[in-house]
ZAMARGU-4260 file (C-alpha; in steps of 0.2 Angstrom, whole numbers, plus 5000, padded with zeros to 4 digits):
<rodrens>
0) 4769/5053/4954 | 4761/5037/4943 | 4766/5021/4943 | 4773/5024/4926 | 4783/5038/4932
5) 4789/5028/4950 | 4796/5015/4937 | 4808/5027/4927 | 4823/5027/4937 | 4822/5007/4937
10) 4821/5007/4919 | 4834/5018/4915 | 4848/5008/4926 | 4841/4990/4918 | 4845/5000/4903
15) 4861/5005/4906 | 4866/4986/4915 | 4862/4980/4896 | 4870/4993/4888 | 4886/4992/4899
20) 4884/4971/4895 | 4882/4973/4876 | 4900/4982/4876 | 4909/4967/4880 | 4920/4966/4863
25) 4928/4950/4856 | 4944/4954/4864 | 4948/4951/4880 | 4934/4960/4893 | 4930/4965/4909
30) 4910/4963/4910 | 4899/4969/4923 | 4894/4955/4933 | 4875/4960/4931 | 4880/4954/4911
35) 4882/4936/4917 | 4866/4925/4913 | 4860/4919/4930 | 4847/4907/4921 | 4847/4892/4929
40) 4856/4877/4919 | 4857/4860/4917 | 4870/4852/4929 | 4885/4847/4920 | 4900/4833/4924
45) 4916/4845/4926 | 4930/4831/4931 | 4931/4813/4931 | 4942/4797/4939 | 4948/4789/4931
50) 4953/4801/4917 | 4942/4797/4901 | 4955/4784/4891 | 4966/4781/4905 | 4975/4765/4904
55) 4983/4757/4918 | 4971/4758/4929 | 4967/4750/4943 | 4957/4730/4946 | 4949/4738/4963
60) 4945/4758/4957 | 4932/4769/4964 | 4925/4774/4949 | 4921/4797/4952 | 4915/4810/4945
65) 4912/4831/4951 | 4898/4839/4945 | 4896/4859/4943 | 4883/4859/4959 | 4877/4850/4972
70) 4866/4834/4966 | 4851/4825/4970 | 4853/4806/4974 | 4858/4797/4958 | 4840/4785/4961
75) 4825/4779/4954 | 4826/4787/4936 | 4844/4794/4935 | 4857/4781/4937 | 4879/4777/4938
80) 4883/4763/4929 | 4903/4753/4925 | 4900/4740/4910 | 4912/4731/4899 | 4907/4722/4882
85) 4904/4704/4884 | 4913/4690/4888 | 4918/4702/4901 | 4903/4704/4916 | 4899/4721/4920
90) 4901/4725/4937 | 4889/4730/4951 | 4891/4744/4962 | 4885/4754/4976 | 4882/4773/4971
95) 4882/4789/4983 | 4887/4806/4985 | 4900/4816/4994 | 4897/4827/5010 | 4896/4840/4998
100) 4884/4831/4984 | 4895/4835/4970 | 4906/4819/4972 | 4897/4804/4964 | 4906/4788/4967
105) 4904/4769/4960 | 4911/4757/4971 | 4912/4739/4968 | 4903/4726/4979 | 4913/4719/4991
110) 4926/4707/4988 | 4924/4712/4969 | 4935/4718/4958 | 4937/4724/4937 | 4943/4712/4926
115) 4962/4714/4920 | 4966/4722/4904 | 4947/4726/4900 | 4940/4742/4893 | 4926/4750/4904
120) 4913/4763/4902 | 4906/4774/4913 | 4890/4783/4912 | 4879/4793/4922 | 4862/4798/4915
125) 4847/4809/4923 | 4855/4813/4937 | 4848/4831/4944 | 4853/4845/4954 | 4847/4846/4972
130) 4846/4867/4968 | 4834/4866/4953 | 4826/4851/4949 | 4836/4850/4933 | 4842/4835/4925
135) 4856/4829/4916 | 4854/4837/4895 | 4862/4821/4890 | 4869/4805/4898 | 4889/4808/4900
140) 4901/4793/4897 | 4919/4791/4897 | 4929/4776/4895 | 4946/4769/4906 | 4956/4752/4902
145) 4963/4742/4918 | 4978/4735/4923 | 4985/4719/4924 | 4983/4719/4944 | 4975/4729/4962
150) 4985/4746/4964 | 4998/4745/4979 | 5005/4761/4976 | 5004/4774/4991 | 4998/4791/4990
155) 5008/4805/4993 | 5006/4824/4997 | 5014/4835/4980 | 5013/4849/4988 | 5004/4863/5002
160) 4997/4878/5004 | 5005/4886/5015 | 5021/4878/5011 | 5029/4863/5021 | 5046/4868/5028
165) 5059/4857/5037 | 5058/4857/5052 | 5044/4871/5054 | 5034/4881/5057 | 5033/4888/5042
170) 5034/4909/5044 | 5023/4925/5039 | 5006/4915/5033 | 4990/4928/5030 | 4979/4925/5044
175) 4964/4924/5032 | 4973/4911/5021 | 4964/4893/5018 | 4974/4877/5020 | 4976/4865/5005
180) 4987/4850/4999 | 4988/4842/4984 | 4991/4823/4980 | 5000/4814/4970 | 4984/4805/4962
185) 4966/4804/4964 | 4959/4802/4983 | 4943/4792/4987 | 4931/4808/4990 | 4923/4800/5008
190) 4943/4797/5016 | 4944/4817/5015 | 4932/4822/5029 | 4934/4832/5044 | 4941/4818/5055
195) 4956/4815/5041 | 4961/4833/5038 | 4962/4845/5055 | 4970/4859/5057 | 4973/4866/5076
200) 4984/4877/5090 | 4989/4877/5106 | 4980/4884/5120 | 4975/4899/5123 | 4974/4899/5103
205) 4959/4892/5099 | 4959/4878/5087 | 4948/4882/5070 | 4932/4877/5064 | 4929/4875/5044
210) 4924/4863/5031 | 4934/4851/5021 | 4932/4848/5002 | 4940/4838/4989 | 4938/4842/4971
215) 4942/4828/4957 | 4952/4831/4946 | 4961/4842/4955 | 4968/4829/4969 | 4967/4845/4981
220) 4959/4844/4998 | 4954/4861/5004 | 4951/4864/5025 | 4942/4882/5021 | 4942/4892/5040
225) 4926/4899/5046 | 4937/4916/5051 | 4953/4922/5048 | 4966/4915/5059 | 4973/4921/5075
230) 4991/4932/5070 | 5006/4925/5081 | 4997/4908/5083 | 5007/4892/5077 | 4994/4879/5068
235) 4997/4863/5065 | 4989/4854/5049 | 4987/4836/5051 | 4980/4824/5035 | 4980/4806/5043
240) 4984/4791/5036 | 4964/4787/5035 | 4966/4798/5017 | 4966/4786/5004 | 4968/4782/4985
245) 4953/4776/4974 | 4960/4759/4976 | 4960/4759/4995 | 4981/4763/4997 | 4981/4775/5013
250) 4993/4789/5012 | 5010/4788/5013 | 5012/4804/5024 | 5031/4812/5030 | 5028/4804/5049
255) 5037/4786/5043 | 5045/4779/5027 | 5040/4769/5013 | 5032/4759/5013 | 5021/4761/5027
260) 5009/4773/5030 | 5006/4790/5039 | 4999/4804/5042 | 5009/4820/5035 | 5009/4837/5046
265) 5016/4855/5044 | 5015/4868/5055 | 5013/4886/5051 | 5015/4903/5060 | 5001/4915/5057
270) 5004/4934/5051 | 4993/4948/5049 | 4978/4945/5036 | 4983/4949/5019 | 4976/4964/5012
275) 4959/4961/5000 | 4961/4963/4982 | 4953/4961/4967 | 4957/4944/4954 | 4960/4945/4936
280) 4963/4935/4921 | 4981/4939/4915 | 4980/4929/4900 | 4972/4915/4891 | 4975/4902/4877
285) 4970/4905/4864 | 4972/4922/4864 | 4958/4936/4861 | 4956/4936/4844 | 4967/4921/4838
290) 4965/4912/4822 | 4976/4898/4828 | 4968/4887/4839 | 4969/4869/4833 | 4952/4860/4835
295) 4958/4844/4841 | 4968/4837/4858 | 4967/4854/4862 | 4959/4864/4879 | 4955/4883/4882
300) 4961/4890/4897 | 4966/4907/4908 | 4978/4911/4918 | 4974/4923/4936 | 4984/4935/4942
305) 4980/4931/4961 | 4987/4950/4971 | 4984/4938/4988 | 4999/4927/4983 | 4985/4911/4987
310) 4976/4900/4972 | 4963/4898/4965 | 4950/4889/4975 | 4944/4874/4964 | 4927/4871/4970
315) 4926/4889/4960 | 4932/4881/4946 | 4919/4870/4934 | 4906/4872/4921 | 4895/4886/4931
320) 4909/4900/4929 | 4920/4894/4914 | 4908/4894/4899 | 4911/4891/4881 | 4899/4897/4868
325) 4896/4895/4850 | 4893/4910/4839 | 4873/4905/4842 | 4876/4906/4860 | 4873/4887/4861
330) 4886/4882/4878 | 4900/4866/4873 | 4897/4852/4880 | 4915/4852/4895 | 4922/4834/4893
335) 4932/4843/4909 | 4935/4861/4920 | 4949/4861/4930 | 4963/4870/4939 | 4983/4865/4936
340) 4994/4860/4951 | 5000/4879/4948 | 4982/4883/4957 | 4983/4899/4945 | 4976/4890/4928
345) 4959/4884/4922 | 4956/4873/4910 | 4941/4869/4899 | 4943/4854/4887 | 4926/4849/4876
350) 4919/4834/4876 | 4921/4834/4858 | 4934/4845/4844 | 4928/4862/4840 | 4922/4865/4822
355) 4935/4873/4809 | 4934/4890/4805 | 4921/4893/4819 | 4920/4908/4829 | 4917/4907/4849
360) 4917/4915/4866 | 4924/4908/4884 | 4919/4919/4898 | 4924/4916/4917 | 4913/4922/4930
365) 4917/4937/4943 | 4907/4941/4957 | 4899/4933/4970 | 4896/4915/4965 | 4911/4916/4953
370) 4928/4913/4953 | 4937/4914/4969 | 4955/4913/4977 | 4958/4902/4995 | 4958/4921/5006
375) 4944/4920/5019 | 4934/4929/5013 | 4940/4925/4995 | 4944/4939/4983 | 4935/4938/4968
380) 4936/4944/4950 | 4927/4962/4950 | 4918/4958/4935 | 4916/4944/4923 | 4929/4941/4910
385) 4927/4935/4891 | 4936/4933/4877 | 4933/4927/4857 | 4946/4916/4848 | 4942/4907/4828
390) 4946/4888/4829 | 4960/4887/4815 | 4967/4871/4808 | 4961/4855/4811 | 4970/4837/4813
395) 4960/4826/4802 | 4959/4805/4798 | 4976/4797/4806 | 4989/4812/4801 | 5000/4816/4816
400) 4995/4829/4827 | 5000/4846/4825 | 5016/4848/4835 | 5013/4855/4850 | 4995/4856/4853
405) 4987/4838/4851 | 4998/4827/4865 | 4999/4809/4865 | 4985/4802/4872 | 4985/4793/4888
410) 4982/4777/4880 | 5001/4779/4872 | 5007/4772/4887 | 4996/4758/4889 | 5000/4747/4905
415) 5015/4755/4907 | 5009/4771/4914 | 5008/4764/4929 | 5028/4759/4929 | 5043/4771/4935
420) 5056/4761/4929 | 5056/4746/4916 | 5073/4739/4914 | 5069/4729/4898 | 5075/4713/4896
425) 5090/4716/4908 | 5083/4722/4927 | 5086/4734/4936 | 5098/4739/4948 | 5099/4751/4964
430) 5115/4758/4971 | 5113/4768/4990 | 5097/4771/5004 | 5090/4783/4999 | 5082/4779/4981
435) 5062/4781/4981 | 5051/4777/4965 | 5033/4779/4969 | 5027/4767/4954 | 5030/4751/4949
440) 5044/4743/4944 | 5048/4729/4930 | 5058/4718/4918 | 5055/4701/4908 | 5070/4696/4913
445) 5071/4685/4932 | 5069/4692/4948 | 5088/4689/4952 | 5089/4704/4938 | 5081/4718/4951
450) 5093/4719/4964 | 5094/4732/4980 | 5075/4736/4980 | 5058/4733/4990 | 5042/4735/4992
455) 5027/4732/5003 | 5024/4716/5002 | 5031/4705/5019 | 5049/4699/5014 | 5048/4704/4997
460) 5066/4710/4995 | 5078/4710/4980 | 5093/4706/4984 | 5097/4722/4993 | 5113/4726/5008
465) 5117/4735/5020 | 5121/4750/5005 | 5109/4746/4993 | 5092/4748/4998 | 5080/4755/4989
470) 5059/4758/4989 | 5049/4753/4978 | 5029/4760/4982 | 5022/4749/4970 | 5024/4732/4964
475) 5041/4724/4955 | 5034/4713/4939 | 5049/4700/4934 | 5050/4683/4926 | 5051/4667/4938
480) 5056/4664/4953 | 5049/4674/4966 | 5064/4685/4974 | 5061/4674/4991 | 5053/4661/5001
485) 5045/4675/5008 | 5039/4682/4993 | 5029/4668/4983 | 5017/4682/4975 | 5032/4689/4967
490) 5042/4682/4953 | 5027/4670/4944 | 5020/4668/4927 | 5007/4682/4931 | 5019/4695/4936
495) 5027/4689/4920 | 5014/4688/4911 | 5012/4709/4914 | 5030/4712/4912 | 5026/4704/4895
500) 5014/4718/4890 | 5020/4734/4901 | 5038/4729/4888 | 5026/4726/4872 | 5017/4741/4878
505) 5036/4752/4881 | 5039/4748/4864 | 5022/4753/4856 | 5025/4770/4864 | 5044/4773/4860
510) 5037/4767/4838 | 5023/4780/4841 | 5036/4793/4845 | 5050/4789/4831 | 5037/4790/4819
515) 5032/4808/4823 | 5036/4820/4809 | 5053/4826/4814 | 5056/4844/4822 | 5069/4858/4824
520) 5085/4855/4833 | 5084/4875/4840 | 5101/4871/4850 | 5113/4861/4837 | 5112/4844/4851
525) 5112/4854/4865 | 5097/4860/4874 | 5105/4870/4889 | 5099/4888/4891 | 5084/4886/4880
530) 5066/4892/4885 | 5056/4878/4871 | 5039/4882/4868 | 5027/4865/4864 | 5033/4854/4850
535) 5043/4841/4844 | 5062/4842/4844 | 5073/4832/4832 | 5092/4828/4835 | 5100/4831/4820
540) 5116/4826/4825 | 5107/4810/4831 | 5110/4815/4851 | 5102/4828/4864 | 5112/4834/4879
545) 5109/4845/4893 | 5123/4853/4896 | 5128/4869/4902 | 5114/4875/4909 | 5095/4870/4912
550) 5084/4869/4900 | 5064/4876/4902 | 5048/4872/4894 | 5037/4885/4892 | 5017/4879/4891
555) 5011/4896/4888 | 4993/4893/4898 | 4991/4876/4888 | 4988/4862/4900 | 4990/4849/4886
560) 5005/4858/4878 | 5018/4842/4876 | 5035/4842/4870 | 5041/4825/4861 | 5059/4826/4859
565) 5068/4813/4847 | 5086/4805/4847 | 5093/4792/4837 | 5108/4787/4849 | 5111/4794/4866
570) 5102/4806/4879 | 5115/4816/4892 | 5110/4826/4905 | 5124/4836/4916 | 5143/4834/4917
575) 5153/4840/4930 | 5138/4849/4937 | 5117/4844/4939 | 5107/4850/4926 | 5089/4852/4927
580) 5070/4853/4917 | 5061/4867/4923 | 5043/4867/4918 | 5032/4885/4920 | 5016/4892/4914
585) 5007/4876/4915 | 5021/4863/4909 | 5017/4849/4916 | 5029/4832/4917 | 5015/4820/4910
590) 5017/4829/4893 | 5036/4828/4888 | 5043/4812/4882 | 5061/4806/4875 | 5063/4795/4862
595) 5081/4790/4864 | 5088/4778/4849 | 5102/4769/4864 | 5105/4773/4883 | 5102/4789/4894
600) 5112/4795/4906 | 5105/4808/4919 | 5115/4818/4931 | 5130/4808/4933 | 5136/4817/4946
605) 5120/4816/4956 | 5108/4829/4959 | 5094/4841/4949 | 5077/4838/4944 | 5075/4828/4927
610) 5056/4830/4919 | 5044/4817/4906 | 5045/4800/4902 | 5059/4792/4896 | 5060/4779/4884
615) 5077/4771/4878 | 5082/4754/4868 | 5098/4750/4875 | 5094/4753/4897 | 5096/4771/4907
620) 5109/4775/4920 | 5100/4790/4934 | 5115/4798/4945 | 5134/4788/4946 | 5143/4781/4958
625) 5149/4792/4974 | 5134/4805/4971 | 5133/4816/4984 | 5114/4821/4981 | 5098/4814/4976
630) 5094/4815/4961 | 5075/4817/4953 | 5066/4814/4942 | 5047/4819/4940 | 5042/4803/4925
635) 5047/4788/4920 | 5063/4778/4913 | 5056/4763/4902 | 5070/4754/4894 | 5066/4741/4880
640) 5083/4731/4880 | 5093/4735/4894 | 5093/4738/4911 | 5089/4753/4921 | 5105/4759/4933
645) 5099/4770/4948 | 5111/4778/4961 | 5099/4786/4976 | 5085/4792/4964 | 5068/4798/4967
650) 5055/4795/4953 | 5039/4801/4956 | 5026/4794/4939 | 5014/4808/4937 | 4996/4806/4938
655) 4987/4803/4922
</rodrens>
């Protein structure tokens, strides 16, 4: 046989792989892995921190970004760079990379810190990949605006995987199962190492060896097992209290309360390993085919049907396997890829909007190298997936986004982002020992106005007994004097001075939202029992309630689907009985706000989960006297006028 002849059989199945490739239609597709383009690309920026145009954000930040692969040092000609327009010095910095050499951090010199209120850009330029030698296409920025002062407020863990239970262990975890938490905000990538997050058993069980990985954007730390688990064994996760915020706050864990800090553990019991099985993409936004996709504030993302009950494990998640082309096969540019706190949705947002009437293709990577659950070994997509959608209408000059699909920015906040309760010009008061708000809290009015609260800070008490006390993991801003003797950094024309602008910027957000074109009012005033999907809600009677039932929002895959809901006069939730906000799909808390003309009154009775940011012109009351549970809420209550009424609440501010 000829050489000619020897090389047939090779031919024919090259042939075939392209053949099988070219079928890939513009609806949703399963494509055989050998379709994927394995040339090698540019490193890209998938996920940044802060968040580009956060506001808010903290005088003594570690400035991060995750890149789609492992990185060269960012030396000699590439370079990581903070800097703020004149007056304003620019900051110097020392740069390095994660264990893993995707994390790049800035951190300030020593003893330095950003200057308040000031807007900063980031930018990293020619940095290249440690794989291929490729550089960087083009330098990627992003800007953030600081706060008035240093971040105090503690991380926390959200959630586990598996699952933390009281008092433990928790019972029937796959053997092959990796172990994962997520945190409440951002973590400084060098506290999450091997010596800050363990997991181990008891003799003759023997103890685990993995890797640890943190992935921005994400806020989820990963301890990946070399081999399945041992079934009957009981392990013990452990993150210490050496975790920390990009500000340097070590964790607040579940082994002490607020406001020191811990480490936080849960215990599990192994099961037999999970059987293997296939991934696969049970649906996206847009959807195959859709015309509707707006252009602006928008993101494409896929939902996974994950057989092993485990996520999606986020280091599979970035620019390398989630690709968005145009109809010339040119990529866009990813401003961001990342996965929800769901650990079952991916998100692509591009760096800048897509062009009207345009025509173009998202594809997610199966195989080996691609997309991935947390099983050891993962399960993977059996083939890659890809879909087409056409970019339909388009938000243009200073119109109001369209309902549902461009959310307020992050900057609509401003300083108050970083608040989970404002009382206005009338204070705040606590009631019971069991309230919690992890965020700051503030007023214009004098410290004297914040009474049965907390905080950190050595003897910096408000007025609290016996039967009121209550934690604050943050900072409390008020007008002079300080609360007490033992509080002089409390209560002084600076905290003022940033009550001043957290109030000025409350009611710069609660205008944005009254202004807003005005939407449905799908349940006649009262919401109970409704499934609303992304939009903005109008009371025509002049009042929302909650009553009844619980009401969900539905985000239908869209991880910047926001809900505005507007009110002349008053906001109720529950009656006789708890109500609660129940987000699913990829709802998440940071998109829904309440405009509310008056008060709001939450859960008088105590109890249920209450979900966005709440913004009021005459105070809030969360849970009533004699309440026999704790009531939640996963936001904020900013109150412009007056003051805020809690009665043992947990607030928990979400991360930008």
């Amino acid at each position: 046989m000829n050489r000619c002849m020897r090389a047939w059989p090779w031919l024919a199945a090259l042939f075939l792989a392209a053949s099988l490739a070219a079928c890939g239609g513009g609806g949703g597709s399963r494509e055989p892995v050998l379709g994927f383009d394995s040339t090698p690309r540019p490193p890209t920026v998938t996920a940044v921190s802060p968040v580009a145009g956060a506001t808010g954000v903290a005088l003594n930040v570690v400035v991060s970004a995750d890149f789609s692969e492992p990185m060269a040092p960012i030396t000699g000609g590439a370079s990581f760079v903070v800097s703020c327009a004149a007056p304003c010095v620019s900051p110097t910095g020392t740069v390095g990379l994660d264990a893993t050499r995707r994390i790049a951090t800035f951190t300030l010199a020593p003893g330095s810190a950003l200057a308040p209120l000031t807007e900063y850009t980031a930018t990293i330029a020619g940095a290249s990949s440690s794989r291929t030698g490729l550089s960087m296409v083009a330098p990627y920025s992003w800007r953030f605006t600081t706060q008035m002062s240093a971040d105090s407020t503690r991380p926390r863990v959200t959630s586990t995987v598996p699952a933390t239970s009281s008092p433990g262990p928790t019972l029937g975890v796959p053997a092959n199962t990796s172990v994962s938490a997520t945190f409440s905000e951002d973590m400084a990538p060098s506290t999450i190492s091997p010596s800050s997050f363990t997991v181990t058993c008891a003799l003759p069980c023997v103890s685990p060896a993995g890797t640890v990985t943190y992935v921005v954007g994400n806020r989820m730390a990963v301890f990946t097992p070399g081999a399945a688990l041992t079934p009957g064994a009981t392990y013990t996760a452990v993150i210490t209290a050496a975790a920390a915020d990009l500000a340097g706050n070590a964790l607040a864990g579940n082994q002490a309360a607020l406001p020191a800090a811990s480490n936080y553990v849960w215990t599990f019991t192994a099961t037999a390993a999970s059987a293997s099985s296939d991934l696969a993409v049970a649906s996206t936004n847009p959807a195959a085919n859709s015309s509707a996709f707006t252009c602006t504030g928008n993101a494409i993302s896929a939902t996974f049907s994950v057989p092993s009950g485990s996520r999606i494990d986020p280091t599979t998640i970035g620019a390398s396997n989630f690709i968005v082309t145009e109809a010339g096969g040119a990529n866009v540019p990813a401003a961001s890829v990342v996965l929800d706190a769901s650990g079952r949705i991916a998100t692509f947002t591009p760096q800048a909007p897509l062009s009207q009437g345009a025509t173009y293709r998202a594809r997610i990577r199966g195989g080996p190298g691609g997309v991935r659950d947390l099983a050891v070994p993962g399960n993977t997509l059996a083939a890659d997936y890809s879909w087409n959608f056409v970019v339909g209408t388009c938000t243009t000059g200073s119109g109001a986004p369209t309902p549902g699909n461009a959310p307020p920015t992050i900057s609509l906040l401003g300083t108050a982002s970083t608040f989970g309760v404002f009382g206005g010009t009338g204070g705040t008061v606590n009631q019971g020992t069991l309230t919690v708000i992890s965020g700051d809290v503030g007023t214009t009015a004098a410290s004297t106005t914040v009474t049965g609260l907390h905080h950190a800070g050595a003897g910096c008490t408000y007025t609290e007994t016996g039967a009121n006390m209550g934690t604050v993991n943050g900072r409390i801003y008020t007008a002079p004097p300080p609360p007490t003797a033992g509080c002089p950094t409390d209560g002084t024309p600076a905290t003022l001075a940033a009550a001043t602008q957290a109030r000025a910027d409350t009611l710069a957000a609660y205008n944005n939202l009254a202004a807003r074109p005005a939407g449905t009012d799908p349940g006649a005033g009262n919401l109970a029992n409704l499934t609303l999907t992304p939009g903005t809600y109008t009371a025509a009677g002049g009042s929302f309630r909650i009553q009844g039932g619980d009401l969900t929002l539905d985000a239908q895959g869209n991880a910047n689907a926001t809900w505005v809901f507007q009110m002349a006069t008053t906001l109720t939730v529950g009656t006789a009985v708890p109500q609660n906000v129940i987000l699913i799909n990829g709802a998440q808390s940071k998109n829904v706000y309440w405009q509310v003309g008056t008060t709001a009154t939450v859960n008088a009775v105590g109890g249920g989960t209450m979900v966005g940011t709440i913004i009021t012109q005459a105070g809030a009351a969360l849970s009533g006297a004699g309440a026999a549970a704790v009531t939640t809420l996963n936001g904020r209550v900013l109150s412009t006028g007056a003051a805020v009424t809690l009665v043992d609440t947990v607030i928990n501010v979400p991360a930008p």
